[in-house]
C-alpha positions as CSV (number, residue, x, y, z in Angstrom):
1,X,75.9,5.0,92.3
2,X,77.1,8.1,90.7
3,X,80.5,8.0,88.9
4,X,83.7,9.4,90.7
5,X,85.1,12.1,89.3
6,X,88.4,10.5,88.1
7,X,90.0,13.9,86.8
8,X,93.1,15.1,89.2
9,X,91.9,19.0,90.4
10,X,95.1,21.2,89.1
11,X,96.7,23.9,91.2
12,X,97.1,27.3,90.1
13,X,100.8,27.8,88.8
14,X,102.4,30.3,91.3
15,X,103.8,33.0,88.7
16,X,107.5,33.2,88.4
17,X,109.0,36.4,89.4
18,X,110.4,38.1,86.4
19,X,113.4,38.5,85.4
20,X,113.5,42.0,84.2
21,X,115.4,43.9,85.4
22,X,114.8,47.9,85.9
23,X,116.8,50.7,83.6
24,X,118.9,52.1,86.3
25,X,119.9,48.3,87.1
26,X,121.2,47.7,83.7
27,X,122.9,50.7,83.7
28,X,124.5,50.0,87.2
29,X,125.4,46.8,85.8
30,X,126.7,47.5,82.9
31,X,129.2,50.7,84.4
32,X,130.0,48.2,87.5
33,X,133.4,47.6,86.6
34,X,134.3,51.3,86.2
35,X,135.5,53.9,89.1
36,X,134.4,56.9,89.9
37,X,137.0,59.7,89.2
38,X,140.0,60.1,91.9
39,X,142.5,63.4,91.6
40,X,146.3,61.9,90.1
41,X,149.4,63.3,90.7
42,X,152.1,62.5,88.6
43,X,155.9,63.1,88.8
44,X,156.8,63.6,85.1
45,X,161.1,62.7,85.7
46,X,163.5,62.5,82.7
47,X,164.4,58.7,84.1
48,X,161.2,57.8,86.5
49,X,157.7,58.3,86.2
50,X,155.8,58.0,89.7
51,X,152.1,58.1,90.0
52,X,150.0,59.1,93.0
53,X,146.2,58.4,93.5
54,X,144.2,60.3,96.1
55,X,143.4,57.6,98.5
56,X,146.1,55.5,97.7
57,X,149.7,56.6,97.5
58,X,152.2,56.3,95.5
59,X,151.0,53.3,92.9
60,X,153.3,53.4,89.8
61,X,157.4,54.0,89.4
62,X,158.2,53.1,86.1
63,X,161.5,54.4,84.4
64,X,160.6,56.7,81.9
65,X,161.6,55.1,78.5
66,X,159.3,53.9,75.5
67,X,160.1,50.9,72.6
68,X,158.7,52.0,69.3
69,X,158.6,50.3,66.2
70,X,160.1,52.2,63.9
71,X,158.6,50.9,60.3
72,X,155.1,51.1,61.8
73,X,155.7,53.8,64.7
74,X,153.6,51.9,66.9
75,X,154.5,51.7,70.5
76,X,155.6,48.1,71.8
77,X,156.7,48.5,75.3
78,X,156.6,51.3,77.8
79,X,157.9,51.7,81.2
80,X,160.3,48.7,82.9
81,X,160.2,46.8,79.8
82,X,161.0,48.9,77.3
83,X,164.2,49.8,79.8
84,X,165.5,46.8,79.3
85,X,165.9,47.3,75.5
86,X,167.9,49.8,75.3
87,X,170.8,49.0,74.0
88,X,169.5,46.1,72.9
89,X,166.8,46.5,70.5
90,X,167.2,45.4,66.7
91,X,167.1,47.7,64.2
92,X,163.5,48.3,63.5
93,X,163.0,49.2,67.1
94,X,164.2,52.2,69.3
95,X,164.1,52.8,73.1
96,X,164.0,56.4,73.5
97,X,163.3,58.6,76.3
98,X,160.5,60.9,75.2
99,X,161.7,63.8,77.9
100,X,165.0,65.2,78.2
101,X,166.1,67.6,80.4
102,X,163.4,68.3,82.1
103,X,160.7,68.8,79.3
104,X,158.9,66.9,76.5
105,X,161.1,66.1,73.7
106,X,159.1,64.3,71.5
107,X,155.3,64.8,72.4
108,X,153.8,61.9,70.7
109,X,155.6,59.6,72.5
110,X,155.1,61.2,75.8
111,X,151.4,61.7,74.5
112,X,151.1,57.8,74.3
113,X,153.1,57.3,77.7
114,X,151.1,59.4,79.9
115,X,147.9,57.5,78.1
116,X,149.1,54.2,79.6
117,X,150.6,55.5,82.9
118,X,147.1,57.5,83.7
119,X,145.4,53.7,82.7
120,X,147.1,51.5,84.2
121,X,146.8,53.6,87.9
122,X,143.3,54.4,87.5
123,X,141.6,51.6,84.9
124,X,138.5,52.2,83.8
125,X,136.7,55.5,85.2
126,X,133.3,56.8,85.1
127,X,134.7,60.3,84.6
128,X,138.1,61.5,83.4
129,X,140.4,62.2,86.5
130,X,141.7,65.9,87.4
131,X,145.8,65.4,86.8
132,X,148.8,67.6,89.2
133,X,152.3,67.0,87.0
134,X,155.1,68.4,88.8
135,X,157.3,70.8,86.0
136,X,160.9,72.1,86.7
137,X,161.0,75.7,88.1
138,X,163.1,77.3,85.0
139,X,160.7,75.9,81.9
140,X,159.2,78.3,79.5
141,X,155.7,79.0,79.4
142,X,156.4,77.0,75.4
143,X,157.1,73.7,77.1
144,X,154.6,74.1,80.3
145,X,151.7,74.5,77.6
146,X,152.9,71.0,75.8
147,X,152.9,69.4,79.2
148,X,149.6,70.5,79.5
149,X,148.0,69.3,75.9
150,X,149.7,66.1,76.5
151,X,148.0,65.7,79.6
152,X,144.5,66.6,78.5
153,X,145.0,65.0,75.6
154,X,146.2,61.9,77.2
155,X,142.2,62.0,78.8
156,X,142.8,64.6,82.0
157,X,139.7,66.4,82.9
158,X,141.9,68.9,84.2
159,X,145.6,69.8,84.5
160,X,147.5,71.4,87.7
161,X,151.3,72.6,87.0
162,X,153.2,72.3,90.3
163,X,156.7,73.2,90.2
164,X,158.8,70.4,91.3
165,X,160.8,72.2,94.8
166,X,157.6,72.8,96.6
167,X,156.0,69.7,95.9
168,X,159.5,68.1,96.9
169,X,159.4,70.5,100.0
170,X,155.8,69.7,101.0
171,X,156.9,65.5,100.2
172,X,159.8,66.1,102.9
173,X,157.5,67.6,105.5
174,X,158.7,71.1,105.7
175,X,155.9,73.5,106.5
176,X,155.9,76.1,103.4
177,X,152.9,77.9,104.6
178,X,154.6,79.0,107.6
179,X,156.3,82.9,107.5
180,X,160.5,81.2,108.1
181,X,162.5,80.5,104.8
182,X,163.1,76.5,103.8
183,X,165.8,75.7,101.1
184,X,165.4,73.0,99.0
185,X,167.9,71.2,97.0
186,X,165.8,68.7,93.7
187,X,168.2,66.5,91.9
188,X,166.1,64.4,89.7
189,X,167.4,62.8,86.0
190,X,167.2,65.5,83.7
191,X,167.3,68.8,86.0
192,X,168.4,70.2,89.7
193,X,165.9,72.4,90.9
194,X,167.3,74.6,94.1
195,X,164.6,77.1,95.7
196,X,164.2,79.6,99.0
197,X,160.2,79.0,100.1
198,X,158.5,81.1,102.3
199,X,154.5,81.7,102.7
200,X,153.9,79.0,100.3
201,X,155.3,80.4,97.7
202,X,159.1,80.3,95.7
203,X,161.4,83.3,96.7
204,X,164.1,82.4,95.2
205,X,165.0,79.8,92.6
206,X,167.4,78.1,89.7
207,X,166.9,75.3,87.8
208,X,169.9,73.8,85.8
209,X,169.7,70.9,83.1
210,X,172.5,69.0,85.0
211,X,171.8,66.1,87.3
212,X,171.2,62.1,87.0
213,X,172.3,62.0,83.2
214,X,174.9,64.7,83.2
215,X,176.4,62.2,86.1
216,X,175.9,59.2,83.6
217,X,177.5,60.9,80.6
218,X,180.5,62.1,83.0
219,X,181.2,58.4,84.2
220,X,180.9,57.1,80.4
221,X,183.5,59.8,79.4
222,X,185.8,59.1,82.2
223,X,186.0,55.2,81.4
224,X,186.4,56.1,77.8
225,X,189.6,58.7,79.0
226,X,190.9,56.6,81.7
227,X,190.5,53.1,80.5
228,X,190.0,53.4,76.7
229,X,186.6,51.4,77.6
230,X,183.2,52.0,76.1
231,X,180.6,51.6,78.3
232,X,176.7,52.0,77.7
233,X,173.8,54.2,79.8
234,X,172.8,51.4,81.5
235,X,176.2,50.7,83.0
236,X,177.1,53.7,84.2
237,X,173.6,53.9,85.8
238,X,174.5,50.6,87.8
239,X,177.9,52.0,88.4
240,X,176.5,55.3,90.0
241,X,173.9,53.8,92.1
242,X,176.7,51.2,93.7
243,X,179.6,53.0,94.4
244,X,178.9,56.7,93.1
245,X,180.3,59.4,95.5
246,X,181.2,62.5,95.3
247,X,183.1,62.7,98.9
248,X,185.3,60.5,100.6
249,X,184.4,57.5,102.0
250,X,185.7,56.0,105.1
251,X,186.9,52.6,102.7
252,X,187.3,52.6,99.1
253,X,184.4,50.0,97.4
254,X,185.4,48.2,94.3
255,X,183.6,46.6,91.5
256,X,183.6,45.3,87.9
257,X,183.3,46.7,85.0
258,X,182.3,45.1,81.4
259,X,183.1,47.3,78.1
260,X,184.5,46.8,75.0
261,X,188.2,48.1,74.4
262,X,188.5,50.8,72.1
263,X,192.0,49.9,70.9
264,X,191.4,46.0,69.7
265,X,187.7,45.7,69.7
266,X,187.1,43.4,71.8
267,X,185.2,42.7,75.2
268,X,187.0,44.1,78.5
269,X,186.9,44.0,82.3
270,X,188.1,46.7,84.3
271,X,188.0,47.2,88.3
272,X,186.8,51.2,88.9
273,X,186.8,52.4,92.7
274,X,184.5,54.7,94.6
275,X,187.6,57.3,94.5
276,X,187.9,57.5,91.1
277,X,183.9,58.2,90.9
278,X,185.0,61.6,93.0
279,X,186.8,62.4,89.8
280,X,184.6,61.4,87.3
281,X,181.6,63.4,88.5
282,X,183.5,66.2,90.2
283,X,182.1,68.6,86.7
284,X,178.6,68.2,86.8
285,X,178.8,68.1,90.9
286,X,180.8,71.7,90.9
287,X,177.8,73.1,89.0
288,X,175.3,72.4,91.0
289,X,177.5,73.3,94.4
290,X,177.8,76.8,92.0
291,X,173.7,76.9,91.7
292,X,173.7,76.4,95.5
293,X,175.4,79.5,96.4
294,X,174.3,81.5,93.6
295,X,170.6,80.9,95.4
296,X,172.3,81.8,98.7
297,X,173.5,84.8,97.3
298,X,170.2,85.9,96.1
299,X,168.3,85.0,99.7
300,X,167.0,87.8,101.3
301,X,168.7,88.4,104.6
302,X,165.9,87.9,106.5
303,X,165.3,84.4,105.5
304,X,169.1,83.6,105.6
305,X,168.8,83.3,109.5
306,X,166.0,80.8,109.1
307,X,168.2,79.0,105.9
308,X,170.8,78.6,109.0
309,X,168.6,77.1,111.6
310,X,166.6,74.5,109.7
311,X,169.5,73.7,107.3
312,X,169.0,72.3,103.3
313,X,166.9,69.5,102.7
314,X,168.0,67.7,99.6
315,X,165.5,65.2,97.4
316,X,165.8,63.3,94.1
317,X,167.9,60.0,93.4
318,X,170.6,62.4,92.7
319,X,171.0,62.8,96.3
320,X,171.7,59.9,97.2
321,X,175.0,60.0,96.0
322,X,177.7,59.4,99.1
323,X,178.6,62.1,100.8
324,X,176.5,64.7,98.9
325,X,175.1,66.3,101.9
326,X,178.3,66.9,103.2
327,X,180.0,68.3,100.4
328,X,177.3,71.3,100.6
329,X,177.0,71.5,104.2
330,X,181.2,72.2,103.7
331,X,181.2,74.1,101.2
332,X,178.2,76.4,102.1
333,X,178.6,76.1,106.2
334,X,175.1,75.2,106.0
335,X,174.0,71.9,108.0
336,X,172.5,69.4,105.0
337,X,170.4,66.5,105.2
338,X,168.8,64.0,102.9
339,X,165.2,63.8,103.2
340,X,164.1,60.3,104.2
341,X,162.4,58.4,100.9
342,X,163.8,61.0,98.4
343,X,163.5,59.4,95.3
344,X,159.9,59.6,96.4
345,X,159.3,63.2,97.8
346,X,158.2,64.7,94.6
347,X,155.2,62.9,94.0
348,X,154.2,62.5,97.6
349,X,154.2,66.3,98.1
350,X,152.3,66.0,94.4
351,X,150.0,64.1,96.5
352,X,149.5,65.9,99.7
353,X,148.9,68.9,97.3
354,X,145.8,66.8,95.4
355,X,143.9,67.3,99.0
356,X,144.3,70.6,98.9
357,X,143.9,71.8,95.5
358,X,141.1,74.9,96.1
359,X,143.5,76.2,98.6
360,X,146.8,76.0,97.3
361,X,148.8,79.2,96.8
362,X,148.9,80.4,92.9
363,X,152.4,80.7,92.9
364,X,152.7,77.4,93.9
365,X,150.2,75.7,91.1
366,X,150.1,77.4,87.8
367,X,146.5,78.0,87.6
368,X,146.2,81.3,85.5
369,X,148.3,79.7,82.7
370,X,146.7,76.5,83.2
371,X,143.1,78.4,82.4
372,X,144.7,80.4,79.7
373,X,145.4,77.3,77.4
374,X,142.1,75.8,78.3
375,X,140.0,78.6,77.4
């Protein structure tokens, strides 16, 4: 009989699939954690920074302060933390506040700040974003040309100036295109921006370096008069936001106050009302009531009738100081509101103004300058 073959038959090995990958799926993988661009707007304020994406809203308030190491001059904090230094910092580190009044006071520092504001809204992206920072009305074309290195520099494909009463205007839904005048009253940290809009564009304007820190440095001098108290920034920032007024209020509020006593030395409490706040900010709050009308006064008399009807819209944290809006509705006759989220209106209008930036009026963004420095 013939021998069985014995031998097992073997299969043909199906082929594994391979495991390379094409070069447009490497790249793809390798840029996967990274966003495409989105337009920013950004409300450069002397206390707050706010950030708005396209798409998303508002997405950062951070105060405006920044810790730096002063034997290295590297930056340690920035933002909410580095807030809560000052005062408190040893003596190799400073909290400072890079802008003051308005405008970049040490451009560095604000360099460096923007850097990490712009980051931490957008992360990583695929290309550098096109930036909107809202400026005061009154600045020199000096300090709108740092604002706008500091931006590109800080990684902006492209920088937008938008002065801060019509983007606060457009954040507190008044319609600035239309042919009627709006007046708008900005009181932000470092400066109180009061315009006349019509047609999209600024008729009349003033911008004074008095508002939220003026108010601070008025309550720290009246404690230090009054009560032979030393108090620091961050106290008479609590103090204003809790009982600051600068009108009567229906009940007197009370509340504690820690300093140290100027005549021994040594730790104090004293009790301060919301009347005596009247008092203490009465200065700074007569010079913006004196910006006010000297913007009336300059109105054309055609858009004085519309001023009447629609009233004054005031924005910034500064107006939310009891009783503001009726101090200038009495002293001007003109009906005054507070536009609702006012802290916020700035950069919302910032943001409403990202959607429309082809179309925007060039009085109301700065492009011809902002070309000039690019160029």
């Amino acid at each position: 009989m013939p021998e069985k073959n014995t031998e097992k038959r073997q299969l043909p090995r199906k082929k594994k699939p391979s495991r390379k990958r094409n070069p447009l799926q490497r790249i793809f993988d390798r840029f996967r954690g990274f966003k495409f661009s989105r337009n920013i707007g950004i409300d450069l304020g002397t206390a707050t920074v706010l950030v708005y994406v396209q798409g998303k809203g508002i997405v950062l308030e951070e105060p405006s302060v920044v810790a730096i190491d002063t034997t290295t001059d590297r930056i340690l904090k920035v933002g909410r933390e580095a807030q809560q230094m000052l005062g408190r910092t040893p003596g190799n580190i400073t909290a400072v506040r890079p802008l003051r009044d308005g405008v970049i006071s040490q451009y560095e520092v604000t360099l460096k700040m923007i850097q990490y504001f712009i980051k931490r809204a957008c992360g990583n992206m695929f290309f550098p974003p096109r930036v909107m920072i809202c400026i005061p009305s009154g600045i020199t074309e000096v300090e709108e040309r740092a604002v706008i290195d500091a931006a590109h520099e800080a990684g902006a494909q492209k920088t937008y100036l938008i002065e801060e009463p019509t983007a606060a205007a457009i954040g507190a839904g008044l319609d600035i295109y239309a042919p009627n005048g709006n007046m708008v009253v900005d009181i932000g940290g470092g400066t109180t921006d009061i315009a006349v809009l019509s047609l999209g564009g600024v008729v009349v304007s003033e911008s004074i370096k008095i508002a939220g820190d003026k108010f601070d440095e008025a309550i720290m001098k009246y404690v230090r008069r009054k009560y032979k108290v030393l108090i620091g920034e961050r106290t008479a920032e609590a103090l204003k936001k809790r009982i600051g007024a600068v009108y009567d209020h229906a009940e007197p509020v009370f509340v504690e106050v820690k300093g140290r006593c100027m005549t021994q030395g040594l730790p104090k409490v004293i009790t301060i009302s919301s009347k005596e706040m009247i008092e203490a900010l009465a200065e700074p709050t007569t010079a913006i009531l004196g910006a006010i009308c000297s913007v009336i006064e300059r109105t054309p008399p055609e858009l004085l009738g519309d001023i009447l009807r629609n009233g004054i819209v005031m924005t910034g944290g500064g107006s939310l100081l009891y009783g503001f809006d009726q101090l200038v509705a009495r002293v001007t006759g003109i009906k005054t509101r507070v536009a609702d989220d006012a802290v916020s209106c700035v950069a919302i209008g910032t943001g409403k103004s990202l959607d429309n930036l082809d179309m925007l009026h060039e009085g109301a963004i700065n492009l011809s300058r902002e070309r000039k420095v690019r160029l």
